[in-house]
ZATI-612485 format. One record per atom (N, C-alpha, C): residue in three letters; x, y, z. Coordinates in steps of 0.1 Angstrom, whole numbers, padded with zeros to 4 digits, always signed. Example, Ala and Ser with C-alpha at 12.3 -4.5 7.8 and 13.67 -1.06 7.14 Angstrom:
ALA, +0132, -0057, +0078
ALA, +0123, -0045, +0078
ALA, +0132, -0033, +0078
SER, +0128, -0022, +0071
SER, +0137, -0011, +0071
SER, +0129, +0000, +0079
END
This chain:
UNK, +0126, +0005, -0066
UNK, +0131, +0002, -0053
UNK, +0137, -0012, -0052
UNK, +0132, -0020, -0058
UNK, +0139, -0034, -0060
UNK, +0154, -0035, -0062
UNK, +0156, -0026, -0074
UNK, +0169, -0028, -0078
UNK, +0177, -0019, -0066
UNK, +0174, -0014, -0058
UNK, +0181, -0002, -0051
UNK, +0181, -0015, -0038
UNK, +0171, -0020, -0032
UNK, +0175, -0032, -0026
UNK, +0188, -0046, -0028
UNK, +0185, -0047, -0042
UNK, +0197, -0059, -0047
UNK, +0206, -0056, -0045
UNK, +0209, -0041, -0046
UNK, +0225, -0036, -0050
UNK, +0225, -0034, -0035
UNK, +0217, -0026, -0021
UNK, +0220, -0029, -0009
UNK, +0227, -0041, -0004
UNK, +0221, -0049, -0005
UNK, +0220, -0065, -0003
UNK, +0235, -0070, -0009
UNK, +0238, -0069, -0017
UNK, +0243, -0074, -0027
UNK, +0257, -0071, -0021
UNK, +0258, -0052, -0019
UNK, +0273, -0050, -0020
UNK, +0275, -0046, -0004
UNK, +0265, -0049, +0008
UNK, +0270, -0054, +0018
UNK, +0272, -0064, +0020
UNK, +0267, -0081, +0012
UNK, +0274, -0092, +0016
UNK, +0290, -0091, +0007
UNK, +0289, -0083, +0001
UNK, +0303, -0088, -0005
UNK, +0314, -0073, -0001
UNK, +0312, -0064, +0004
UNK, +0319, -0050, +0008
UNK, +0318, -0048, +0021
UNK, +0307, -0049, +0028
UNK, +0302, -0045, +0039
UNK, +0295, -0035, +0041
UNK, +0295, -0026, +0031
UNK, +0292, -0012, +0025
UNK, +0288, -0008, +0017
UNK, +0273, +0003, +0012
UNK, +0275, +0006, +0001
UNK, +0267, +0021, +0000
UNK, +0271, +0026, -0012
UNK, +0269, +0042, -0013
UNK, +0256, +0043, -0024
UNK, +0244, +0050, -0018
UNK, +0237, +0051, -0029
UNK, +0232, +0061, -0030
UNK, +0231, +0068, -0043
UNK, +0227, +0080, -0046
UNK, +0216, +0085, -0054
UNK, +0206, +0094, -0048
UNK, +0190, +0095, -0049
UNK, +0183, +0084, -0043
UNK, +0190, +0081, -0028
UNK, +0179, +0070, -0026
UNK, +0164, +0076, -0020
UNK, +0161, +0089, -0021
UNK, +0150, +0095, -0018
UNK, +0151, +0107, -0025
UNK, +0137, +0110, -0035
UNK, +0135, +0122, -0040
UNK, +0134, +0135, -0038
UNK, +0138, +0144, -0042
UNK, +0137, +0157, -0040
UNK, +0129, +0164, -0034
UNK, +0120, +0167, -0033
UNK, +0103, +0166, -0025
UNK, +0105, +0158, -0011
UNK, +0112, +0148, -0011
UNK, +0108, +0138, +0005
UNK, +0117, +0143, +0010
UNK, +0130, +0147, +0003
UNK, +0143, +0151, +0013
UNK, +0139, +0165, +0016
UNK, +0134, +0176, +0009
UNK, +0135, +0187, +0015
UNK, +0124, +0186, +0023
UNK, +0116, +0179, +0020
UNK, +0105, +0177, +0034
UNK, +0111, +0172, +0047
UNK, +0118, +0164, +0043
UNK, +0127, +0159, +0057
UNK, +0135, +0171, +0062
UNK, +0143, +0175, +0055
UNK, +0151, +0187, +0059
UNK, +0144, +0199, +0064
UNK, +0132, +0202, +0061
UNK, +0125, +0214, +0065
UNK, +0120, +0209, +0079
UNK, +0112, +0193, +0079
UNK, +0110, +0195, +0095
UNK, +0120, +0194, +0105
UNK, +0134, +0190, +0098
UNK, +0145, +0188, +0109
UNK, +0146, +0203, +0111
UNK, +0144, +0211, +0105
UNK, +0154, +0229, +0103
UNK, +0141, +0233, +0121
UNK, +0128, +0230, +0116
UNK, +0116, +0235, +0122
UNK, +0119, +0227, +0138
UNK, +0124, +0218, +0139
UNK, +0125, +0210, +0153
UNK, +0142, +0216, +0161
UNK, +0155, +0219, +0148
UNK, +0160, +0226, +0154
UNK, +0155, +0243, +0158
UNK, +0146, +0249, +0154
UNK, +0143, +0262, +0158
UNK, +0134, +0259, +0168
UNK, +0130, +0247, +0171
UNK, +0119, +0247, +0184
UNK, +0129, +0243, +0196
UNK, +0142, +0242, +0194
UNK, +0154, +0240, +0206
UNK, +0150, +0227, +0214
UNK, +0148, +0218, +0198
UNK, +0144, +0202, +0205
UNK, +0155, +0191, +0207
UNK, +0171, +0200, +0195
UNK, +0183, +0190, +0194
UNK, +0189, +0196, +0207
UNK, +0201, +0184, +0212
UNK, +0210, +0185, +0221
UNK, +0225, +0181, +0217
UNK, +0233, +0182, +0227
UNK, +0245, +0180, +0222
UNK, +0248, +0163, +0225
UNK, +0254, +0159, +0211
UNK, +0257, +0142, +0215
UNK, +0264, +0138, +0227
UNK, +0261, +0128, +0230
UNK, +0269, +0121, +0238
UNK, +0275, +0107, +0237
UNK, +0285, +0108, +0242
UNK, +0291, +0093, +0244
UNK, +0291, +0085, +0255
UNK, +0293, +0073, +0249
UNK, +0290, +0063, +0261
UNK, +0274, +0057, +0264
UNK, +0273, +0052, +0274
UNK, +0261, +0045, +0275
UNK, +0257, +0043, +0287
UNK, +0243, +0043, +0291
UNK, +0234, +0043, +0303
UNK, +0244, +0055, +0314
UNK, +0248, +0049, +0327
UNK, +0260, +0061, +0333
UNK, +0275, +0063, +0330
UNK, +0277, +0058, +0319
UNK, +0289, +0063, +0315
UNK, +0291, +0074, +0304
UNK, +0278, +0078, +0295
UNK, +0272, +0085, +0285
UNK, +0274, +0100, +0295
UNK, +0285, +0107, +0285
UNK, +0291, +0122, +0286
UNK, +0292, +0128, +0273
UNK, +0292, +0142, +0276
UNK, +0291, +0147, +0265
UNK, +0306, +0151, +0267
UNK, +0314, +0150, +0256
UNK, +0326, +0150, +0252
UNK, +0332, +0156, +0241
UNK, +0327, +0169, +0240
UNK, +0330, +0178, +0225
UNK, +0343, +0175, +0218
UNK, +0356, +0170, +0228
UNK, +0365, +0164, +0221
UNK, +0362, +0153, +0212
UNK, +0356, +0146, +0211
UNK, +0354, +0140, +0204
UNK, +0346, +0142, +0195
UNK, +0328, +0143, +0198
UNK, +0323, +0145, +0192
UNK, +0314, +0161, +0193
UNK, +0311, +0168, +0183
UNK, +0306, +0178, +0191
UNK, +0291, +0183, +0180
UNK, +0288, +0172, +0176
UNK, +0269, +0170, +0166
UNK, +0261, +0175, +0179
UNK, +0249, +0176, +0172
UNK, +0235, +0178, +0178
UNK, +0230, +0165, +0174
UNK, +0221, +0165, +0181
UNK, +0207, +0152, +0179
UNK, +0196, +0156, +0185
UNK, +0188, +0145, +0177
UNK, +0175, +0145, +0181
UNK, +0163, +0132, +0179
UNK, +0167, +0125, +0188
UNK, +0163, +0110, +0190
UNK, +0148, +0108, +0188
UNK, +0143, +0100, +0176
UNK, +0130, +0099, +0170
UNK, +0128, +0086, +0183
UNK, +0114, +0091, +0185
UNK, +0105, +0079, +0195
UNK, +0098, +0072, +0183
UNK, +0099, +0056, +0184
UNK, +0091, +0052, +0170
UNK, +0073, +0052, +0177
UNK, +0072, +0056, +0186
UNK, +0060, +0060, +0194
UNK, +0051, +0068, +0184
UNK, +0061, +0082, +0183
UNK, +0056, +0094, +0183
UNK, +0062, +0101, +0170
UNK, +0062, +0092, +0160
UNK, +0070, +0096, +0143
UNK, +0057, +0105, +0138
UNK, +0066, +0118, +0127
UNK, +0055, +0124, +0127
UNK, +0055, +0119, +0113
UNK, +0042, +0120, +0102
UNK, +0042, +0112, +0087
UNK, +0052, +0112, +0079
UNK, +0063, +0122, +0079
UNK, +0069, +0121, +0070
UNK, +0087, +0103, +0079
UNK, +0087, +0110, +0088
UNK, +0095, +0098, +0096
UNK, +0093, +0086, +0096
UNK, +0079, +0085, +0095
UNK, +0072, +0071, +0093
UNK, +0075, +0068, +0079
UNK, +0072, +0082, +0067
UNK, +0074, +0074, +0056
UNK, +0089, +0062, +0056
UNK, +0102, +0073, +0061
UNK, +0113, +0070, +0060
UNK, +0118, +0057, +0066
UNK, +0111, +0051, +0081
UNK, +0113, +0040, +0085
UNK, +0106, +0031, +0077
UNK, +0094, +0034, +0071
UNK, +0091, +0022, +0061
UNK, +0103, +0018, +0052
UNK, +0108, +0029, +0047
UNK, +0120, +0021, +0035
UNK, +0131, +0016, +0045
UNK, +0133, +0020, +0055
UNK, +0141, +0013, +0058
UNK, +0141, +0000, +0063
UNK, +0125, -0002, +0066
UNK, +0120, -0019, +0071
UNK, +0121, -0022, +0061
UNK, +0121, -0020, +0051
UNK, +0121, -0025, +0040
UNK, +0140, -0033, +0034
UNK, +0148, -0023, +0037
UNK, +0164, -0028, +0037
UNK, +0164, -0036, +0047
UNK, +0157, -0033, +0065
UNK, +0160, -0044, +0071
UNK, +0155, -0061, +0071
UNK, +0144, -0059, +0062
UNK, +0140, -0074, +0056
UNK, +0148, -0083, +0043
UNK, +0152, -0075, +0037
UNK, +0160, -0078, +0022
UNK, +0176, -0081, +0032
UNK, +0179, -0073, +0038
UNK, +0192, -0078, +0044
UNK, +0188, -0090, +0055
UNK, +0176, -0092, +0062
UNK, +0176, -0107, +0061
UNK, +0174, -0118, +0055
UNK, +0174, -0115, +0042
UNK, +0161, -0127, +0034
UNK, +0178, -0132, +0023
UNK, +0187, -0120, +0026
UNK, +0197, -0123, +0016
UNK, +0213, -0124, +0023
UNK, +0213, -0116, +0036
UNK, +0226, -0117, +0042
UNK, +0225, -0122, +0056
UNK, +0211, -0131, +0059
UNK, +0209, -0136, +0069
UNK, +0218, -0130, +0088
UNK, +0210, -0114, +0087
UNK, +0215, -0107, +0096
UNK, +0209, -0105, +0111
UNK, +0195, -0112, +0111
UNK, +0187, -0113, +0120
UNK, +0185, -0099, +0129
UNK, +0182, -0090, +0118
UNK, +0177, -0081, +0123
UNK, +0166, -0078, +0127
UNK, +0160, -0074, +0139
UNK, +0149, -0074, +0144
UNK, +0141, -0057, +0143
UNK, +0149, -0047, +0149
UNK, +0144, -0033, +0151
UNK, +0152, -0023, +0142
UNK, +0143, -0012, +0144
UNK, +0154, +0004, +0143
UNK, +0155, +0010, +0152
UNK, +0164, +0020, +0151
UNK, +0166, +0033, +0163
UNK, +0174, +0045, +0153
UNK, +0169, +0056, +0157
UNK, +0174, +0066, +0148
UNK, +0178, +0079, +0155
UNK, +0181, +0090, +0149
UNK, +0179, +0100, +0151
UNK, +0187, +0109, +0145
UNK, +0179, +0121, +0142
UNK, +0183, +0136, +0135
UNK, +0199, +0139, +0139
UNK, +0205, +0139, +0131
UNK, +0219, +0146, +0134
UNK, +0220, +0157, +0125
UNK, +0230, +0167, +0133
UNK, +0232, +0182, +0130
UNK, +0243, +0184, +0134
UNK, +0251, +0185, +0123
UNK, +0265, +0187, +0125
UNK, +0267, +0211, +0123
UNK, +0270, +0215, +0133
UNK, +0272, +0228, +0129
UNK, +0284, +0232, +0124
UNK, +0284, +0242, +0116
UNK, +0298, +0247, +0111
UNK, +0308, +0243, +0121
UNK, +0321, +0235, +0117
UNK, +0334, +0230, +0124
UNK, +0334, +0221, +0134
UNK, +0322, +0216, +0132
UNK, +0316, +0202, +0141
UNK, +0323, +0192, +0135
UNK, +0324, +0180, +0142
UNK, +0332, +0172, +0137
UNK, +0325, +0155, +0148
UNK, +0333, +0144, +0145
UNK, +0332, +0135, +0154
UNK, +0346, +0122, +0147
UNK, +0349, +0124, +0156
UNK, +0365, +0115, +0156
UNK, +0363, +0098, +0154
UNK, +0371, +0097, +0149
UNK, +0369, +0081, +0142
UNK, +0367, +0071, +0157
UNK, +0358, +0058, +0151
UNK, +0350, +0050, +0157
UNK, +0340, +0044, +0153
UNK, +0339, +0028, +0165
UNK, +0325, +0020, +0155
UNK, +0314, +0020, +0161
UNK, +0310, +0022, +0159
UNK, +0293, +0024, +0157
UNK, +0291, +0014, +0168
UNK, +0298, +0005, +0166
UNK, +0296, -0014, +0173
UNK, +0301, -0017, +0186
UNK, +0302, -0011, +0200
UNK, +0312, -0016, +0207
UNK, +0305, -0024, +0219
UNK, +0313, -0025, +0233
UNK, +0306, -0031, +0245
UNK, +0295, -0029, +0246
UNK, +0296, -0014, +0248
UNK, +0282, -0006, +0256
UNK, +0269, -0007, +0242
UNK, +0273, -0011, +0231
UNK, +0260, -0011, +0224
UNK, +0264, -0023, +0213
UNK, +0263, -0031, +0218
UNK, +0265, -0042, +0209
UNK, +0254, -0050, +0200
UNK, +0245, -0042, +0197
UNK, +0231, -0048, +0191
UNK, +0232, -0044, +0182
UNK, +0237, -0035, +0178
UNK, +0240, -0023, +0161
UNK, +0245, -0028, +0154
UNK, +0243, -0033, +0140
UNK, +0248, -0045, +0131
UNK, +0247, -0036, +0124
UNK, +0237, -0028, +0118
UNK, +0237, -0025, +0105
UNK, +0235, -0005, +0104
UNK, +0244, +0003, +0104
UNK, +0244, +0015, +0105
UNK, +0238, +0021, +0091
UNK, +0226, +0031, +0092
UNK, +0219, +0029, +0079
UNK, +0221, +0049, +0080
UNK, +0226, +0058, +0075
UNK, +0224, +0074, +0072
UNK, +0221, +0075, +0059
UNK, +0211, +0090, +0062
UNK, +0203, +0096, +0048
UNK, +0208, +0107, +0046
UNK, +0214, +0116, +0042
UNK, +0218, +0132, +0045
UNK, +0205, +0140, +0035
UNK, +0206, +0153, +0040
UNK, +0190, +0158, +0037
UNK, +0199, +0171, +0032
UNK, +0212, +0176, +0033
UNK, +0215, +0185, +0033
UNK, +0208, +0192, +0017
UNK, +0211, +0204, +0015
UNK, +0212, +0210, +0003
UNK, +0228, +0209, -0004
UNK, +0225, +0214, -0015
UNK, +0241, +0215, -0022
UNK, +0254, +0213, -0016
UNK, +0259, +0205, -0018
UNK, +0271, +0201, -0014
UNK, +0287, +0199, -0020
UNK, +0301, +0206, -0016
UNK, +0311, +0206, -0028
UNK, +0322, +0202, -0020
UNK, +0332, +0196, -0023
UNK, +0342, +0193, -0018
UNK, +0348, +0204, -0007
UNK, +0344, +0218, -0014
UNK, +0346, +0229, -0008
UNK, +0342, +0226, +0009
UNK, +0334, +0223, +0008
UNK, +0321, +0225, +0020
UNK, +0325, +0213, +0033
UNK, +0339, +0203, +0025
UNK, +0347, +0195, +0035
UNK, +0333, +0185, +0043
UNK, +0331, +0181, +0054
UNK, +0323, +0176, +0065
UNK, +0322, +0158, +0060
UNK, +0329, +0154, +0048
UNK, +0329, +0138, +0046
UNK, +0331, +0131, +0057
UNK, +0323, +0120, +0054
UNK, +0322, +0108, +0061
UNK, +0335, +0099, +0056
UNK, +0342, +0098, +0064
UNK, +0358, +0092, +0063
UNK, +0355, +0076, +0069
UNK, +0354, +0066, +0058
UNK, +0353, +0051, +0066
UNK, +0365, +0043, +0061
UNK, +0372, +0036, +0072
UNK, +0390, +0033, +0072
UNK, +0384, +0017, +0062
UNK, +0391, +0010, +0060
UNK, +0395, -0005, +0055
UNK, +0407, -0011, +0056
UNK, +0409, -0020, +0062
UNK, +0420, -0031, +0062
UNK, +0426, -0035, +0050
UNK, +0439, -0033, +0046
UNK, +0444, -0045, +0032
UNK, +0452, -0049, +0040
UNK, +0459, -0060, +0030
UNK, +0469, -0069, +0034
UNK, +0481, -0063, +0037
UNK, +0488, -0072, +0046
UNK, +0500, -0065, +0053
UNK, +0503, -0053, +0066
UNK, +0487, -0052, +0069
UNK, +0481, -0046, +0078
UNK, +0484, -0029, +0075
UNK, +0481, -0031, +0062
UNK, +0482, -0013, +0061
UNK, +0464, -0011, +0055
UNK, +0464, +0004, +0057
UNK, +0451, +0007, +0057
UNK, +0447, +0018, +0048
UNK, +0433, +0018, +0042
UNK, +0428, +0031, +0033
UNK, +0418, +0031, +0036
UNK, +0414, +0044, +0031
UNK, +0403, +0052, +0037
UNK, +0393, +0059, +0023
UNK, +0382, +0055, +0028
UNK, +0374, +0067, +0015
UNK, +0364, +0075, +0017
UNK, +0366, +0086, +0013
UNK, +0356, +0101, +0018
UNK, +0341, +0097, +0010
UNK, +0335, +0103, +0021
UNK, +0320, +0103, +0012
UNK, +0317, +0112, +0015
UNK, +0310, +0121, +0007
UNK, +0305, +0138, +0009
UNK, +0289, +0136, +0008
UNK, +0289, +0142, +0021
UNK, +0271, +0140, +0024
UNK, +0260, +0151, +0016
UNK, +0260, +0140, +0006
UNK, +0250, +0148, -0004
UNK, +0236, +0148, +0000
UNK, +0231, +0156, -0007
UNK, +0213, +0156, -0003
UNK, +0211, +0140, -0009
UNK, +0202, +0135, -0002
UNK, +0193, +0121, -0010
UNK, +0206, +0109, -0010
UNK, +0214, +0112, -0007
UNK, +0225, +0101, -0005
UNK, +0219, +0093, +0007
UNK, +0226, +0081, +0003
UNK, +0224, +0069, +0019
UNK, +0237, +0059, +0017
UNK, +0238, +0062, +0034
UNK, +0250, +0053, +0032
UNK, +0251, +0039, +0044
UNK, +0254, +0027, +0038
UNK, +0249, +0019, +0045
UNK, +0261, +0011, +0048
UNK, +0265, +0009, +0064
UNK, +0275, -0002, +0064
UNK, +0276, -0012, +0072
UNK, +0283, -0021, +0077
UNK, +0282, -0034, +0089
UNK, +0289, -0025, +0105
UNK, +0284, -0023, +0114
UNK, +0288, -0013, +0127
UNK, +0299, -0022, +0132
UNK, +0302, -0029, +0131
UNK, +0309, -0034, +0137
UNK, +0323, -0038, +0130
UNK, +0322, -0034, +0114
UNK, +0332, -0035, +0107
UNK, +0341, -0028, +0108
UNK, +0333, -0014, +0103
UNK, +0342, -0003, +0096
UNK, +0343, +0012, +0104
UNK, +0353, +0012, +0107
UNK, +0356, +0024, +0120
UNK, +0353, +0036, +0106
UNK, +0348, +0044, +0113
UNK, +0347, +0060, +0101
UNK, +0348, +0066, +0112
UNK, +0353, +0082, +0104
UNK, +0346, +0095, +0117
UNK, +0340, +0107, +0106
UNK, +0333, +0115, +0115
UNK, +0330, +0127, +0103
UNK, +0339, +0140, +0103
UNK, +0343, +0140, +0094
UNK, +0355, +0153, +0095
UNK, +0350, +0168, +0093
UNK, +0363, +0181, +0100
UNK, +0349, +0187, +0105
UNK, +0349, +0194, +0089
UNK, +0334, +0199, +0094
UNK, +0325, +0206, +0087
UNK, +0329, +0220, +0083
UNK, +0325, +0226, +0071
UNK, +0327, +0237, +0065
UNK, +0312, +0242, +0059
UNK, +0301, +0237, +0066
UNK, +0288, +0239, +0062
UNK, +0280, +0233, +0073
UNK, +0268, +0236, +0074
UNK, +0259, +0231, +0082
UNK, +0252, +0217, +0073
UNK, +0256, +0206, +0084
UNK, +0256, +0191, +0078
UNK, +0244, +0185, +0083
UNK, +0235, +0184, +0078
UNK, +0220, +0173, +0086
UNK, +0220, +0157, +0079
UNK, +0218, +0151, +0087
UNK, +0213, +0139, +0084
UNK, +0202, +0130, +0090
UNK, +0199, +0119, +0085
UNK, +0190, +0110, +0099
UNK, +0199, +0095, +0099
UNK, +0204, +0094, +0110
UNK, +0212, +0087, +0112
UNK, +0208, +0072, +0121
UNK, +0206, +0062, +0113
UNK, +0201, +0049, +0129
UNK, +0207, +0038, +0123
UNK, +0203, +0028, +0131
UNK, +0210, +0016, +0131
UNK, +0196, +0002, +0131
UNK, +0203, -0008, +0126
UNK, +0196, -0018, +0124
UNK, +0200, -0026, +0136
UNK, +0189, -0035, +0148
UNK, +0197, -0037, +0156
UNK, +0194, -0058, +0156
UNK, +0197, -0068, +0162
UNK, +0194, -0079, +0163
UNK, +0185, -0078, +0177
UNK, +0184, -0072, +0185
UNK, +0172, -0069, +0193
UNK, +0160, -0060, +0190
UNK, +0144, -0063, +0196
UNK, +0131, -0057, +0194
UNK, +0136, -0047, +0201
END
């Protein structure tokens, strides 16, 4: 886990970004994925929304995921295991990229066949506390076939721009600055789960 920290640390102070693969074992992900499958058959997810406090609408044009917002109240053991590692990136990304991160906030995302969510940052007016956007994907088998990548844009010089697909594999995590890097999720050709939160500079 150290070394999987350094290289966190490491290639968001110098990328803003970084992709890691098997950051959770086989056993914890399908355990994760089995209680998410058991919470969507208890008709606990809803449809996302955008926006914030009364301006928060649901807007299938844009985005049209399910969620399911973890209370850190009420985590059941296997959730808990999962925020532990992540207190764990949120202390190493202060101790090394001096981010003053204080909390988490998460929740279950469920992208259904041809679901999609249109490019945007994570970071704006209405939630300006979100520094550090942290996703786990839980899915099973995953092929280019199966399309639903996580598309995150970048700036070069001359003001032209590139983009790189990430295919949400099982045990994949993908970590980046919310306020950097505009992405969107393109749609889907498979049923897409993940657990999606944010590192925030407020308790």
């Amino acid at each position: 886990m150290d070394d999987i920290l350094d290289r966190i640390s490491a290639e968001i102070y110098q990328n803003s970004y970084v992709v890691i693969d098997d950051f959770v074992d086989e056993e914890f992900r399908r355990a994760l994925l089995n209680e998410q499958i058991q919470l969507v058959n208890e008709g606990k997810f809803r449809h996302a929304a955008v926006g914030k406090g009364g301006q928060k609408q649901v807007r299938t044009e844009i985005r049209s995921d399910e969620v399911l917002w973890m209370d850190a109240d009420e985590l059941s053991p296997l959730q808990v295991a999962y925020w532990e590692k992540v207190e764990e990136i949120r202390k190493v990304l202060n101790q090394r990229c001096f981010l003053g991160l204080r909390s988490f906030e998460g929740h279950f995302a469920r992208y259904p066949i041809g679901s999609f969510y249109k490019r945007h940052l994570d970071q704006f007016h209405a939630v300006p506390h979100r520094v550090v956007t942290v996703i786990l994907y839980l899915n099973e088998k995953w092929t280019e076939e199966d399309s639903g990548a996580l598309r995150m844009y970048f700036s070069e010089e001359g003001g032209k721009e590139r983009y790189e697909d990430v295919l949400p594999l099982g045990g994949r995590l993908v970590v980046f600055l919310s306020g950097e890097i505009p992405h969107e999720v393109l749609p889907t050709k498979k049923e897409r789960i993940s657990i999606t939160g944010w590192l925030r500079d407020i308790d």
